[in-house]
N, C-alpha and C positions, 0 to 999 in steps of 0.2 A: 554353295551354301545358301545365297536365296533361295533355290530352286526348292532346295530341302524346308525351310522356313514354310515358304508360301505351301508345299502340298501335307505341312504339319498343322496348320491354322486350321481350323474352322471358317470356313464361306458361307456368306449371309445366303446366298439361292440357293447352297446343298445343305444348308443347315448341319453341314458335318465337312470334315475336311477331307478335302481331294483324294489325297490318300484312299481313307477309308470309301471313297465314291467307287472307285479305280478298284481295291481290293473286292467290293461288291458285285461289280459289272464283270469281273474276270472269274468270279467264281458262283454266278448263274450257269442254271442247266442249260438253256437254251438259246445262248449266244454269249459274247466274250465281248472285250476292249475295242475298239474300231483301231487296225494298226495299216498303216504302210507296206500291202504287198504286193507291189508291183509300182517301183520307182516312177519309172519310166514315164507310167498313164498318171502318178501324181503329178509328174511336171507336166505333164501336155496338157492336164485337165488347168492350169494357169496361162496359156500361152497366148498370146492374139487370137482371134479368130476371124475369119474371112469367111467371104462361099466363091467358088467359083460353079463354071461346067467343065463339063471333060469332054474333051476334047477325042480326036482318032488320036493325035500325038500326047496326049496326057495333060495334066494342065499349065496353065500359062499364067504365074503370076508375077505380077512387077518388071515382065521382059524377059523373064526365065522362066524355062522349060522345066516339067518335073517328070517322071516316067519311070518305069516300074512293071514288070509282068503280070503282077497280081491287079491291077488293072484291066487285064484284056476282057474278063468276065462280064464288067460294067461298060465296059469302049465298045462291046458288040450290042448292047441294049440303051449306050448313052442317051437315044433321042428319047428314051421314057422316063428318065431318070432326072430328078430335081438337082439343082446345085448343089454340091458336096461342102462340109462343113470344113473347114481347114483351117489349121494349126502349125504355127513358124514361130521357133525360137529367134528373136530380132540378135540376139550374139551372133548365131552362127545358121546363116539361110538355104545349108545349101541342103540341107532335105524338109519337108513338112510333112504332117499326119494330115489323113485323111480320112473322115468318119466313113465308116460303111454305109451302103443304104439301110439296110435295117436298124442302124445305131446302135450297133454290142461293142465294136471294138473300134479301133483305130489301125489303120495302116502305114508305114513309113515310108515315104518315098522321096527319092532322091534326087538329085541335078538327071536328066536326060544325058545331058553331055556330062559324066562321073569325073572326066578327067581334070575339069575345072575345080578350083581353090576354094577351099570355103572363105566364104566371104559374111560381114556383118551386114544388118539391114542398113546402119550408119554409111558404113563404104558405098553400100549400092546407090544411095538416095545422095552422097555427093560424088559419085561418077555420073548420074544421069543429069544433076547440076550442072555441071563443067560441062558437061556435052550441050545441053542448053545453051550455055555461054558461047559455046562456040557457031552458036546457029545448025545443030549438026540434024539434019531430017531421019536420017538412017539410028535412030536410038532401038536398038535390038539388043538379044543377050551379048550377041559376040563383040558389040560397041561400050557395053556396060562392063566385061571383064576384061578389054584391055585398056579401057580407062581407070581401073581400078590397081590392072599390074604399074600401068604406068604413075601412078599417085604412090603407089605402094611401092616403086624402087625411087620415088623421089624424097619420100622419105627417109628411107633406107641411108641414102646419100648422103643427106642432111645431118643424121646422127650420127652417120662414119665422122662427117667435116666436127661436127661438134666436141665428139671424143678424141680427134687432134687437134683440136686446138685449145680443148683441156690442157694435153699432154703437153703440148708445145707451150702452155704458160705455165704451168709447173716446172718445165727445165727452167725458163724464164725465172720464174718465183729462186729455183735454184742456183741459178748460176748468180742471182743479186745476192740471195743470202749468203755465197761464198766470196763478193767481194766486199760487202758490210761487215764481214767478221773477220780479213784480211787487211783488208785495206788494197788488194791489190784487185786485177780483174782476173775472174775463171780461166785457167788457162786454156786455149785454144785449139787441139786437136784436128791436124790438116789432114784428109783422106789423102791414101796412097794415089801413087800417081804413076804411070810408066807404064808397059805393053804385059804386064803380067797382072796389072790388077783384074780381081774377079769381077767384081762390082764399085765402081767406083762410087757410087752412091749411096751403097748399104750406109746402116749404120754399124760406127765403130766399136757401141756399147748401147745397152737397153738396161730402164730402170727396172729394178727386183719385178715391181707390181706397177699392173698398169690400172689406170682408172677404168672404172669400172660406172657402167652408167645403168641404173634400175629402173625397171619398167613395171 
């Protein structure tokens, strides 16, 4: 509804309203609307930007390695070639563009090693932290991404522990609310016992729904 309002007004710099700017500019002979064709280069054309050089092995930014076929062209003439303009999404680093030399397009290129995780520039910059901390001289990609597995299943951990002991104060919450409204205490359920139990551990009953934790 605003959106409708605002390009129904009249604008003091078009002296007409948006609308009618837009219905003008799309119905010139010789050009149209400026629209969105090719997603892709709109987000790259916002993304950080760096330069490196290129390397035989492709480039090396922040401890990791990037590489790509469509590189070999430029890796056989690298020593003439100026540092390259480059572009990382800081969400997710594990590919970056990289301008052409002539500057028409952009190219995509990915981890060297593909088989690694995408990881955020956040993750990267606190695994090479921690590895600091720990006095570690060897900070290379393959130091950086299994500081990041290992940060990343200790988390992991954390939120398992979290959402039982959710669960385990909700029975809690439960089993008071069944002696506040009896007067007596929940009755007690003792697991089977003797050379034929399957599992003496399992539980003997699970609630309908389990909590649920959002992210």
């Amino acid at each position: 509804m605003a959106v409708a309002c605002y390009h129904g007004q009249v604008h003091d710099f078009l002296g007409r309203t948006p609308a009618a700017a837009w219905a003008e500019l799309a119905g010139a002979a010789d050009q149209g609307p400026v629209t969105v064709s090719n997603e892709t280069a709109f987000l790259v054309d916002f993304l950080p930007v760096g330069r490196r050089s290129l390397t035989r092995t492709g480039f090396l930014v922040d401890h990791v390695y990037y590489y790509c076929h469509a590189l070999r062209p430029w890796i056989a003439r690298r020593e003439q070639l100026d540092k390259f303009v480059l572009r990382r999404d800081p969400r997710d680093i594990s590919r970056i563009w990289a301008l052409e030399p002539d500057g028409t397009a952009c190219v995509q290129v990915p981890y060297r090693a593909q088989s690694r995780p995408a990881i955020s520039m956040s993750e990267r910059c606190a695994a090479v932290a921690r590895l600091r901390e720990q006095d570690r001289d060897d900070v290379d990609e393959q130091a950086v991404f299994a500081m990041v597995d290992q940060m990343r299943r200790i988390t992991d951990t954390a939120a398992a522990t979290t959402r039982k002991a959710r669960r385990d104060q909700g029975r809690r919450d439960e089993a008071g609310h069944q002696t506040r409204s009896t007067g007596t205490p929940a009755p007690v359920v003792e697991p089977p016992t003797g050379p034929d139990d399957v599992d003496a551990e399992a539980p003997l009953s699970a609630p309908a729904f389990e909590v649920i934790e959002q992210w």
